[in-house]
Structure formats: C-alpha cells, structure tokens
C-alpha positions in Angstrom: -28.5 -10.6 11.0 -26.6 -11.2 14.4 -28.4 -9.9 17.2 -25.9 -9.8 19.4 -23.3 -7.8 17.1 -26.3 -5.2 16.3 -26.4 -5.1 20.2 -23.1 -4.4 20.8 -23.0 -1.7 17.7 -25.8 -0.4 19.6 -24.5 0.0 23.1 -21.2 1.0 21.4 -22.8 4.2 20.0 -25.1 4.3 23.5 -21.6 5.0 25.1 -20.2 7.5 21.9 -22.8 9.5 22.0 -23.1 9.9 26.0 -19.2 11.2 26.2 -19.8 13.0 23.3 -22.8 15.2 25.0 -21.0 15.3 28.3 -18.0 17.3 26.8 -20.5 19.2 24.7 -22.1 20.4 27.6 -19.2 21.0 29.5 -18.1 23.2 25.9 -18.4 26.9 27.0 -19.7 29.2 24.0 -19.4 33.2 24.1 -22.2 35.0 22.1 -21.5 39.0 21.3 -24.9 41.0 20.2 -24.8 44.3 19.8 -23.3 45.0 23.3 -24.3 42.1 25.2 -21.6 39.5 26.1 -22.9 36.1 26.8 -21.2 33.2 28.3 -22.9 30.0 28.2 -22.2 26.3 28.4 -23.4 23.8 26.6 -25.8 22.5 29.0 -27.4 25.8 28.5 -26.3 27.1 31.9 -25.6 30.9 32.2 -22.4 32.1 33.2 -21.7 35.4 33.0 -23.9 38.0 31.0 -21.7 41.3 30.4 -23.4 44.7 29.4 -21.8 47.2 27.4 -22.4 51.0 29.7 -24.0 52.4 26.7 -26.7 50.2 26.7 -27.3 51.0 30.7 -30.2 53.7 30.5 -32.4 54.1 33.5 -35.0 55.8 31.3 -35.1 52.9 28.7 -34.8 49.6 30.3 -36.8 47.9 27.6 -34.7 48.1 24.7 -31.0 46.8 27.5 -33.6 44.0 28.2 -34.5 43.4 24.9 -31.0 42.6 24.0 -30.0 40.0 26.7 -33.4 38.6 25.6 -32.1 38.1 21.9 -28.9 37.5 22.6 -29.6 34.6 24.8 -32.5 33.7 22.7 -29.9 33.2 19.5 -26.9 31.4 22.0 -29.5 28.6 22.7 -30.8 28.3 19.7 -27.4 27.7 18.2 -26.0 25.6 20.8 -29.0 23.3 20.7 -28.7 23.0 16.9 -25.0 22.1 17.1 -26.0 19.3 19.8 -28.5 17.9 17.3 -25.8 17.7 14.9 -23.6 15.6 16.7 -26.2 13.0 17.6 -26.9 13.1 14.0 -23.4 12.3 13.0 -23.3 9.4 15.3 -26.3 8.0 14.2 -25.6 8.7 10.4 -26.0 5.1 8.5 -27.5 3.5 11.3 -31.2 3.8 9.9 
C-alpha cells in the first residue's frame, strides 16, 4: 500500500467534504408546521420564523409556543440528518 497515494485520497476527500458542508450550510431550508413558517440554514441559524394570526392567542401562549418549539425541533433534526448523509456518501468505501 502507497502511503503517499492514501495520503493524497485522504486530503482529496479532507477538501470534498469541507466545500461540501460549506454550501450545505449556506443551503437555506423552509419548514411549514401547522402554522408556523420556519426559515433556517443549514448551519442551523434562524432566519425568519413566521406565525400564522390564528395561532396568536394572548390567553394561550403555550400551545403558539409549543409549535415554534416543534417546528424548529423537527427543522434541525432533519437538516442535521441530511448533513450526516453527505459525509456518509463521501466516505462510502473508504473503510
């Protein structure tokens, strides 16, 4: 086995996988639940949250709080997952 070639494979997919998560996390993502509108990027970074008036109760806070909760809850989730995926596909047949 060259150790230099599996160096260079190894710095090759190093630099893949670093452009690869910097446009992911530039990637913006919109999440709809239930009357809560959620723009996110992929870095996980908030940028707008939007709130259907229906949901706007002053005498039941809890459940319009509740909903940004899940919503944003499910958006990370999600967006994390699909980062793991493409490091997995990068590294897929190294190991």
């Amino acid at each position: 086995m060259d150790i230099n070639k599996l160096m260079q494979q190894a710095n090759k997919m190093k630099a893949e996988m670093e452009k690869k998560e910097k446009e992911f996390e530039s990637k913006v993502f919109i999440y709809e639940k239930q009357g809560v509108k959620l723009i996110i990027e992929g870095s996980l970074q908030i940028k707008s949250i939007e709130i259907d008036e229906a949901l706007v109760d002053p005498d039941d806070k809890e459940t319009l709080q509740d909903m940004i909760i899940i919503t944003v809850n499910e958006a990370t989730k999600d967006i994390l997952e699909q980062k793991k995926r493409i490091g997995d596909s990068i590294t897929k047949g190294m190991f």
